[in-house]
Structures are given as structure tokens and as C-alpha cells.
PDB file of N, CA, C, O and CB in Angstrom:
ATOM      1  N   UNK A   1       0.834  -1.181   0.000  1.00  0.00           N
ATOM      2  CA  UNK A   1       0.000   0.000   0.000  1.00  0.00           C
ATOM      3  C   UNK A   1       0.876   1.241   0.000  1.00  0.00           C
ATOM      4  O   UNK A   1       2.023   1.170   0.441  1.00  0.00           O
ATOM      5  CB  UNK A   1      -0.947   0.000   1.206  1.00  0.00           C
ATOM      6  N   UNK A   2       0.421   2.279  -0.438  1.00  0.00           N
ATOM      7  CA  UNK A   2       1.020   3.641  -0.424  1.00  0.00           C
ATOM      8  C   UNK A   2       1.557   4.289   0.688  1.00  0.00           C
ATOM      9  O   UNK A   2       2.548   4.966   0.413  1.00  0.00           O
ATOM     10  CB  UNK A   2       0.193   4.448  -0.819  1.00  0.00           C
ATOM     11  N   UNK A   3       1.124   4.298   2.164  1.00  0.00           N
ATOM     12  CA  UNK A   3       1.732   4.384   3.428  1.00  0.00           C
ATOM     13  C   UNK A   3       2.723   3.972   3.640  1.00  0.00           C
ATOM     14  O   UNK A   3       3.765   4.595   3.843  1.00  0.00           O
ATOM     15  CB  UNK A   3       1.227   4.000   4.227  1.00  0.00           C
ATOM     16  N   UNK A   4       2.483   2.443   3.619  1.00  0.00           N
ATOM     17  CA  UNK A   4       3.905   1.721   3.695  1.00  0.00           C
ATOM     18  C   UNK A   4       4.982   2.054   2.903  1.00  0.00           C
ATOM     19  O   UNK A   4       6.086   1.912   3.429  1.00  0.00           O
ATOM     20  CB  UNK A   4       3.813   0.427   3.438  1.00  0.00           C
ATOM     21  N   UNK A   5       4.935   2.521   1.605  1.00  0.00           N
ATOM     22  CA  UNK A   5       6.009   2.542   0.701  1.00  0.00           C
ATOM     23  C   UNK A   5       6.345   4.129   0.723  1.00  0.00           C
ATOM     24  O   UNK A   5       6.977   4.765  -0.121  1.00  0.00           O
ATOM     25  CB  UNK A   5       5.600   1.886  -0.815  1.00  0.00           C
ATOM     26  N   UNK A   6       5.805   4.546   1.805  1.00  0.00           N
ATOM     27  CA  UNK A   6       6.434   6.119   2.290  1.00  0.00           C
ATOM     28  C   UNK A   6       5.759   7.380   1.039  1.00  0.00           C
ATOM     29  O   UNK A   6       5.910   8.587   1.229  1.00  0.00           O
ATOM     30  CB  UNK A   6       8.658   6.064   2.160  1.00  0.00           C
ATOM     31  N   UNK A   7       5.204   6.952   0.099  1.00  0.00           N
ATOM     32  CA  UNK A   7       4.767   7.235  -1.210  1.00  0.00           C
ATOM     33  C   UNK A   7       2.965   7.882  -0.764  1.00  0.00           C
ATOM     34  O   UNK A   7       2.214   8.272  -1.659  1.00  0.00           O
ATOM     35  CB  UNK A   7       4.926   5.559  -2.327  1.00  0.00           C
ATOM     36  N   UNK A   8       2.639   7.879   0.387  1.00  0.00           N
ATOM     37  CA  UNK A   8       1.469   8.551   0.917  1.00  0.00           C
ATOM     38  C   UNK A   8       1.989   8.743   2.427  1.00  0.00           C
ATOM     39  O   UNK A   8       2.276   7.763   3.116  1.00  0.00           O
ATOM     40  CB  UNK A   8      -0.009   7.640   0.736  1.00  0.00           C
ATOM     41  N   UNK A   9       2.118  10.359   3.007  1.00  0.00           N
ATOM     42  CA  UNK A   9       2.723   9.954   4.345  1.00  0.00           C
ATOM     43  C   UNK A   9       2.254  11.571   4.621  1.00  0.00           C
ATOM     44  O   UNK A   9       2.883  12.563   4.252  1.00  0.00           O
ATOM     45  CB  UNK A   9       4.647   9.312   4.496  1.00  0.00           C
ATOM     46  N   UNK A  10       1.006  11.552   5.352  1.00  0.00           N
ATOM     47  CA  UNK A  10       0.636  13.455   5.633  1.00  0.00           C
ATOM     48  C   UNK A  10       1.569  14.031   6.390  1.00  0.00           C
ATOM     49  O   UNK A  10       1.824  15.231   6.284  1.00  0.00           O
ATOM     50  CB  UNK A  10      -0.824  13.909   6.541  1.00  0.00           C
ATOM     51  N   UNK A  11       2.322  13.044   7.439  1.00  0.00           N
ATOM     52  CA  UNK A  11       3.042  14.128   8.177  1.00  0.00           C
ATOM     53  C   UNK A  11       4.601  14.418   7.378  1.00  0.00           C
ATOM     54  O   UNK A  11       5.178  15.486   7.581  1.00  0.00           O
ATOM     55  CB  UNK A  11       3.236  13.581   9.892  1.00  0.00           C
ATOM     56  N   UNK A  12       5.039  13.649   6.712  1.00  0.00           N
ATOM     57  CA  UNK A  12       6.532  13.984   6.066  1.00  0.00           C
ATOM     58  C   UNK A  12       5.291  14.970   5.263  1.00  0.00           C
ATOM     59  O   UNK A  12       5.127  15.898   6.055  1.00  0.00           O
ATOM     60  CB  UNK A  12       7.836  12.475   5.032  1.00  0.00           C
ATOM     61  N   UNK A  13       4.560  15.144   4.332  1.00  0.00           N
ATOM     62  CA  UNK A  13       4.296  16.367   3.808  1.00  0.00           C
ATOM     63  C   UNK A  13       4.193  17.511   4.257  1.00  0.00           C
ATOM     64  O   UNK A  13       4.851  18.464   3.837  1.00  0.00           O
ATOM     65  CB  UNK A  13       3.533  16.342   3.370  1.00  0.00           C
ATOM     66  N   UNK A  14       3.023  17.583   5.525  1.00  0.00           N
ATOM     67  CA  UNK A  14       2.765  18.511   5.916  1.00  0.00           C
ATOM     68  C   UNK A  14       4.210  19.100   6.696  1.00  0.00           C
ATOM     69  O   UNK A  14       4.208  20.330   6.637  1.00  0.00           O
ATOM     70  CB  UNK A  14       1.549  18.273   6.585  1.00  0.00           C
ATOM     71  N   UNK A  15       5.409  18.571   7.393  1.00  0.00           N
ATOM     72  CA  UNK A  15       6.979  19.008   7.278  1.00  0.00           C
ATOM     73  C   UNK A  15       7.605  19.362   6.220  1.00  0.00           C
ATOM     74  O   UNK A  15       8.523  20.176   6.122  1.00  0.00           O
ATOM     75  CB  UNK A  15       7.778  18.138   7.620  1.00  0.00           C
ATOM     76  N   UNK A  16       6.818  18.392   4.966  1.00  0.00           N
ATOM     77  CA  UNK A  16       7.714  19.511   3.893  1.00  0.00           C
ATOM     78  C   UNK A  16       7.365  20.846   3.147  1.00  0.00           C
ATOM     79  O   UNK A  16       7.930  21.537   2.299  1.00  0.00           O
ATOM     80  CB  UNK A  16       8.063  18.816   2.762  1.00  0.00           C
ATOM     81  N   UNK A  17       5.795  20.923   4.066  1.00  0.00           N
ATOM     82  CA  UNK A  17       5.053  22.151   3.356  1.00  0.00           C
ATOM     83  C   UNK A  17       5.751  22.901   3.999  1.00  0.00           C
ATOM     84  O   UNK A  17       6.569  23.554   3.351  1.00  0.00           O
ATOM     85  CB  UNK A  17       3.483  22.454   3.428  1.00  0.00           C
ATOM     86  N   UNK A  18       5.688  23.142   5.852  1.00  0.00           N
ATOM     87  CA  UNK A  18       5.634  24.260   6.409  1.00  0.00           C
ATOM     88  C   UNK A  18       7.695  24.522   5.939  1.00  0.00           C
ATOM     89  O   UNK A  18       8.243  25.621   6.023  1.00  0.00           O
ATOM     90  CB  UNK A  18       4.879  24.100   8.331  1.00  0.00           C
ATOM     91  N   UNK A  19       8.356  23.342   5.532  1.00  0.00           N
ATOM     92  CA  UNK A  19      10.134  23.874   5.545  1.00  0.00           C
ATOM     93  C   UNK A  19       9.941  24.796   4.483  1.00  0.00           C
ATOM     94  O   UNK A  19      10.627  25.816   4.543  1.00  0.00           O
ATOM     95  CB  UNK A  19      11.585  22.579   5.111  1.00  0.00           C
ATOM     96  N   UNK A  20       9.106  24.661   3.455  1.00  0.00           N
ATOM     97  CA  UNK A  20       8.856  25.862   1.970  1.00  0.00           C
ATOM     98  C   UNK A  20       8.557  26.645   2.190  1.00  0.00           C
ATOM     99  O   UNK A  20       9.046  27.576   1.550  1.00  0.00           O
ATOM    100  CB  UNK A  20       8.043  25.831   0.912  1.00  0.00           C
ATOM    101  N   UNK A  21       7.602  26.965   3.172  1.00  0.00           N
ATOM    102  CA  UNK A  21       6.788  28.273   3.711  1.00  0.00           C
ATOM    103  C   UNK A  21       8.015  29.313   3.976  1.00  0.00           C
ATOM    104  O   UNK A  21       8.347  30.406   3.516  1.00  0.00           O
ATOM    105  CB  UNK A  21       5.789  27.942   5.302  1.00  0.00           C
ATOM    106  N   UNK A  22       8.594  28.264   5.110  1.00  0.00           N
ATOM    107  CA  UNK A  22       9.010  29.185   5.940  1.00  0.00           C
ATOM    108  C   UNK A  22      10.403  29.362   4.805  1.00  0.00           C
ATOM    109  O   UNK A  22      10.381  30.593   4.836  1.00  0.00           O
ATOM    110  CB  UNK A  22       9.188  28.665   7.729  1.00  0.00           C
ATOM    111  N   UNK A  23      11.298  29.122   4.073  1.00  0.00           N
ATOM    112  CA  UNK A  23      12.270  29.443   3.537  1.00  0.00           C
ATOM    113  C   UNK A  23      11.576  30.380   2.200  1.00  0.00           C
ATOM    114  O   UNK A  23      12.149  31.404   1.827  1.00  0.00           O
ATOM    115  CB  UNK A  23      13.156  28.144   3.295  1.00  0.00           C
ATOM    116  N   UNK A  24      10.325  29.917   1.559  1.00  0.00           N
ATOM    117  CA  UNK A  24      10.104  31.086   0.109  1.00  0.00           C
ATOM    118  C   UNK A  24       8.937  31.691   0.469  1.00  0.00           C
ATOM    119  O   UNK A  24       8.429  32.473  -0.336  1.00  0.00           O
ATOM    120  CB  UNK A  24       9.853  30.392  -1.625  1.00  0.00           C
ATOM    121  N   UNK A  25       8.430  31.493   1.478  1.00  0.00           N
ATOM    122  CA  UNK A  25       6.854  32.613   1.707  1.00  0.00           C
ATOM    123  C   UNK A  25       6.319  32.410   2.925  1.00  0.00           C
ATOM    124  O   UNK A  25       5.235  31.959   3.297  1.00  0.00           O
ATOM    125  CB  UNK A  25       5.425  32.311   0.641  1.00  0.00           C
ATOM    126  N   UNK A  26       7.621  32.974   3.687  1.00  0.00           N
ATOM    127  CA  UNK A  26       6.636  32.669   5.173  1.00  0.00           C
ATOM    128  C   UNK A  26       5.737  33.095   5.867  1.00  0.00           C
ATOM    129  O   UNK A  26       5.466  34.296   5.875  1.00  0.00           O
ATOM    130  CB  UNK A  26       7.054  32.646   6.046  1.00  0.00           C
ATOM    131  N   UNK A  27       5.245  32.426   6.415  1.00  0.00           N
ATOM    132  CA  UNK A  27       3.732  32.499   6.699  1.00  0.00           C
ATOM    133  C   UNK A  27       3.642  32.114   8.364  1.00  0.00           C
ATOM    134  O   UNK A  27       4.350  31.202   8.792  1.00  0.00           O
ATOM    135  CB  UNK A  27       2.786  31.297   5.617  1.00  0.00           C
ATOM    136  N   UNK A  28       2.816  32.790   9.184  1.00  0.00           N
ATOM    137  CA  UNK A  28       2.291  32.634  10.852  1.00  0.00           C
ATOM    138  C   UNK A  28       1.806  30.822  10.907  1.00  0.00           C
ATOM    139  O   UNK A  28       1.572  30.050   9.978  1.00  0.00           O
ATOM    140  CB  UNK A  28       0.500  33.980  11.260  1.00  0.00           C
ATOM    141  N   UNK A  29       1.792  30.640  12.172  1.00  0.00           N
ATOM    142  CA  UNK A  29       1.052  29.522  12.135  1.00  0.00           C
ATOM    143  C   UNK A  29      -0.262  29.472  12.096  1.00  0.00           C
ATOM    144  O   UNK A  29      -0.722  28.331  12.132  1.00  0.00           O
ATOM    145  CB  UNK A  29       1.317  28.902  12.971  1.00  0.00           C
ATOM    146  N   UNK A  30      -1.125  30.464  12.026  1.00  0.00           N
ATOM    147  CA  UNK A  30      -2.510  30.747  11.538  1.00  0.00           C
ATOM    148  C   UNK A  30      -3.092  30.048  10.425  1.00  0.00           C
ATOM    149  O   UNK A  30      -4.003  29.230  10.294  1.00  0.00           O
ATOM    150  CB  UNK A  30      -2.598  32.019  11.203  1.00  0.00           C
ATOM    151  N   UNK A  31      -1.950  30.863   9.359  1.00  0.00           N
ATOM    152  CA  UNK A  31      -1.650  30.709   8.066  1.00  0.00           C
ATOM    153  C   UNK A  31      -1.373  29.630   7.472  1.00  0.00           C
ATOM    154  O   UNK A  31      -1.728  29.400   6.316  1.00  0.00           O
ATOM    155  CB  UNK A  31      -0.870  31.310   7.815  1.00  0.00           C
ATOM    156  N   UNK A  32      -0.479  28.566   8.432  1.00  0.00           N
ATOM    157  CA  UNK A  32      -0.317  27.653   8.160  1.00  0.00           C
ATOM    158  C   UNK A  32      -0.901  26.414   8.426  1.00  0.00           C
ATOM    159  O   UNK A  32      -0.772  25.449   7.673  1.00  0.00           O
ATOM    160  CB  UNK A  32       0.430  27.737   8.290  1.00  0.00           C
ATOM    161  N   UNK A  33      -1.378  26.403   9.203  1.00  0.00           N
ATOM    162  CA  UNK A  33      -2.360  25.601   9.813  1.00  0.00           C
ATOM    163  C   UNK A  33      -3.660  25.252   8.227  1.00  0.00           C
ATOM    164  O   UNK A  33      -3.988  24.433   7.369  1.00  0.00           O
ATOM    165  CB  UNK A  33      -3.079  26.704  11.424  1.00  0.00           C
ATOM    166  N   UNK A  34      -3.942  26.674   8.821  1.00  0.00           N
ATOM    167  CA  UNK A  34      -5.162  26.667   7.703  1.00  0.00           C
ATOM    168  C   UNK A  34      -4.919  26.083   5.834  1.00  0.00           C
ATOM    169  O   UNK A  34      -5.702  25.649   4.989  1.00  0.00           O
ATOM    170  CB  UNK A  34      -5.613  28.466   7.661  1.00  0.00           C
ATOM    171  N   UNK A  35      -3.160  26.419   5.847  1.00  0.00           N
ATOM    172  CA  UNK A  35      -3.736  26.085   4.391  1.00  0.00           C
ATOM    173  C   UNK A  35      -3.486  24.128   4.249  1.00  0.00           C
ATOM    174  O   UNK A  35      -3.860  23.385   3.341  1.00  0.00           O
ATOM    175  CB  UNK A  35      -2.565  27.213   2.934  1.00  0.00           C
ATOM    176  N   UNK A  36      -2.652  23.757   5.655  1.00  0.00           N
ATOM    177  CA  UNK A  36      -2.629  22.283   5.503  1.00  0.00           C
ATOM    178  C   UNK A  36      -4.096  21.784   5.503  1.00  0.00           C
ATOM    179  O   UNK A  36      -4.340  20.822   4.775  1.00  0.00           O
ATOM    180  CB  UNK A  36      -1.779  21.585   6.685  1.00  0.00           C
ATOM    181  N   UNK A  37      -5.162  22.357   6.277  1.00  0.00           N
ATOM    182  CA  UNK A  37      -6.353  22.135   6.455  1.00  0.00           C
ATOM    183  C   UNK A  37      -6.948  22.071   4.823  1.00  0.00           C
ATOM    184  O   UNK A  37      -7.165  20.995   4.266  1.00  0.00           O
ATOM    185  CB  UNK A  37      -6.925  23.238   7.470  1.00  0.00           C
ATOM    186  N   UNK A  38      -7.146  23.263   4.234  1.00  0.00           N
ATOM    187  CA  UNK A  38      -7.324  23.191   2.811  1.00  0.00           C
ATOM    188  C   UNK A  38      -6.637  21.889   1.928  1.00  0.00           C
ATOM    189  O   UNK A  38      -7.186  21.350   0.967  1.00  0.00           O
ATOM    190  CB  UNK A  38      -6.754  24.516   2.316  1.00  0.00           C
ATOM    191  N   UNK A  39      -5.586  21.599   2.375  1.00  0.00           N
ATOM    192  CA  UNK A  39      -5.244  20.504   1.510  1.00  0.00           C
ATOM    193  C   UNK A  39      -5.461  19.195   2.294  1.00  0.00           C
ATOM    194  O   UNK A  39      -4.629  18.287   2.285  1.00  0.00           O
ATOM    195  CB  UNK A  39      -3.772  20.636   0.993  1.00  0.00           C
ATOM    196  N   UNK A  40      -6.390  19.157   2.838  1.00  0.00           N
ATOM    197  CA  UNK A  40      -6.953  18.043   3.758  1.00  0.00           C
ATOM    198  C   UNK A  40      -6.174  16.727   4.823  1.00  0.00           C
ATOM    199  O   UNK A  40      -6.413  15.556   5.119  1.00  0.00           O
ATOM    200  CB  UNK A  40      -7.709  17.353   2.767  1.00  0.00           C
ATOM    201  N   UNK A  41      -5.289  17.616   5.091  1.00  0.00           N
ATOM    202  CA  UNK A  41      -4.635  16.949   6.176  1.00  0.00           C
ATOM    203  C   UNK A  41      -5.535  17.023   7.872  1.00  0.00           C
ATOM    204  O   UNK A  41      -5.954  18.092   8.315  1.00  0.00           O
ATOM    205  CB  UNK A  41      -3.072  17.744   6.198  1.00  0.00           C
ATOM    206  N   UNK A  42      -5.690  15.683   8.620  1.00  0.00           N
ATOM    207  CA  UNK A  42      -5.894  16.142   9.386  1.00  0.00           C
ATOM    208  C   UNK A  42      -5.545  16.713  10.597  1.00  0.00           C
ATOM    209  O   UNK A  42      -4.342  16.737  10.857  1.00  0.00           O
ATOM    210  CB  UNK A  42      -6.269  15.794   9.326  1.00  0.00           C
ATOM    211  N   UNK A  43      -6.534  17.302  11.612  1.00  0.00           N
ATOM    212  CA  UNK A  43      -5.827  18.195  12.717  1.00  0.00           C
ATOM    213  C   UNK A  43      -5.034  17.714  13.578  1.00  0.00           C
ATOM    214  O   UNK A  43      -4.053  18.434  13.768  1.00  0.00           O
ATOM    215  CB  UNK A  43      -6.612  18.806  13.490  1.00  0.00           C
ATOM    216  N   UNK A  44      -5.067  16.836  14.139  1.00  0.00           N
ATOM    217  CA  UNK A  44      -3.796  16.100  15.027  1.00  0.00           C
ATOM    218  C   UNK A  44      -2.550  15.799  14.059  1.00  0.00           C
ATOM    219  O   UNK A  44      -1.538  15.496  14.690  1.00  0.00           O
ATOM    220  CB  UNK A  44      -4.319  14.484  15.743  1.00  0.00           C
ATOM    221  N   UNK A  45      -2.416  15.816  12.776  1.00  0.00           N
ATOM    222  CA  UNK A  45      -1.288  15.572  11.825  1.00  0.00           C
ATOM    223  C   UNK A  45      -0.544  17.002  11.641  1.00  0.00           C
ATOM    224  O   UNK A  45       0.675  17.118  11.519  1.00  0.00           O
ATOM    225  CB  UNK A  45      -1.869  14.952  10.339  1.00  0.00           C
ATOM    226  N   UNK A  46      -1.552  18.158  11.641  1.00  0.00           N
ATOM    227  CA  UNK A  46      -1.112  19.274  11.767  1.00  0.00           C
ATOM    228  C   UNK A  46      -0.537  20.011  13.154  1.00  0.00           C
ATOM    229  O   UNK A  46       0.539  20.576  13.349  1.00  0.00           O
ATOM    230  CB  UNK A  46      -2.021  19.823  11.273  1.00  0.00           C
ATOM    231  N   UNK A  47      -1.243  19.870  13.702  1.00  0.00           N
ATOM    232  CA  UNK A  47      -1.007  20.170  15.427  1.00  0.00           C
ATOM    233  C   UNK A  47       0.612  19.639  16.251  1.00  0.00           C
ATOM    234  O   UNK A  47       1.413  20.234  16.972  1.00  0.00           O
ATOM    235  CB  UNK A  47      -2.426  19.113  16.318  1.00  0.00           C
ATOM    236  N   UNK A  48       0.525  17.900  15.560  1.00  0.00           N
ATOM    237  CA  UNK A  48       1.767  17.802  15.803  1.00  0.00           C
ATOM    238  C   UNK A  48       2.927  18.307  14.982  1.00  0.00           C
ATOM    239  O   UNK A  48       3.986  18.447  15.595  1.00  0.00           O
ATOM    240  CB  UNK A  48       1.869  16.715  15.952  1.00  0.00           C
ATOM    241  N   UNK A  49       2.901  18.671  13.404  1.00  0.00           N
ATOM    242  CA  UNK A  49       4.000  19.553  13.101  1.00  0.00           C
ATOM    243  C   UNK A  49       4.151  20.783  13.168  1.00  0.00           C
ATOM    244  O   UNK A  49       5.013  21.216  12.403  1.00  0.00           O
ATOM    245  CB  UNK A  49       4.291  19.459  12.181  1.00  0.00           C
ATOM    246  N   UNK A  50       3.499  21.714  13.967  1.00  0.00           N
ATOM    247  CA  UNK A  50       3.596  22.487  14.373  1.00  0.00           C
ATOM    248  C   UNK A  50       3.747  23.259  15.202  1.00  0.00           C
ATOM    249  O   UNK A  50       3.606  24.479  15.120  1.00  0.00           O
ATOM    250  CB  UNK A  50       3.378  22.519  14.180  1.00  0.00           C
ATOM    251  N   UNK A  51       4.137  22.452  16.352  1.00  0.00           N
ATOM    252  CA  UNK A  51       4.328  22.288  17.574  1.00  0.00           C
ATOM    253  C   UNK A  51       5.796  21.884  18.034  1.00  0.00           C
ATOM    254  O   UNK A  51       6.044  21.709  19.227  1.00  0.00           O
ATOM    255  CB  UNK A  51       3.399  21.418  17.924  1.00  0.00           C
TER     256      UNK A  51
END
């Protein structure tokens, strides 16, 4: 399955969203929060990388 093969994994994404943010358009954690939300990650997946 896709989990397993690291090839679906929200939290390595949602770490590799906020490392982009913050190096080409950084953004509050307001900001950030919300747009992982938009891309449908959920809230305990977010909460813990942001923290």
C-alpha cells in the first residue's frame, strides 16, 4: 500500500510544506495551519508539526 512505501505519508508532507513556507513565503502559524487544512490533512497531523 502507499503508506507503507512512504509514497502517501501526511506528516513527512505537511513538514515539507511548512520547511517551503518558511524558507520562500513565510507564513504565521494561523496561516499555516489553515492552508494544511485546505489541503486536507488532518488536525492532530497538523497540530503535531507544528508544535
Amino acid at each position: 500500500n502507499l503508506q507503507e512505501r512512504h509514497l502517501l505519508d501526511d506528516v513527512a508532507f505537511a513538514r515539507y510544506w511548512i520547511e517551503q513556507r518558511e524558507s520562500f513565503k513565510p507564513r504565521g502559524t494561523l496561516a499555516l495551519r489553515q492552508e494544511l487544512q485546505q489541503k486536507g490533512l488532518e488536525r492532530h497531523i497538523i497540530e503535531a508539526v507544528l508544535t
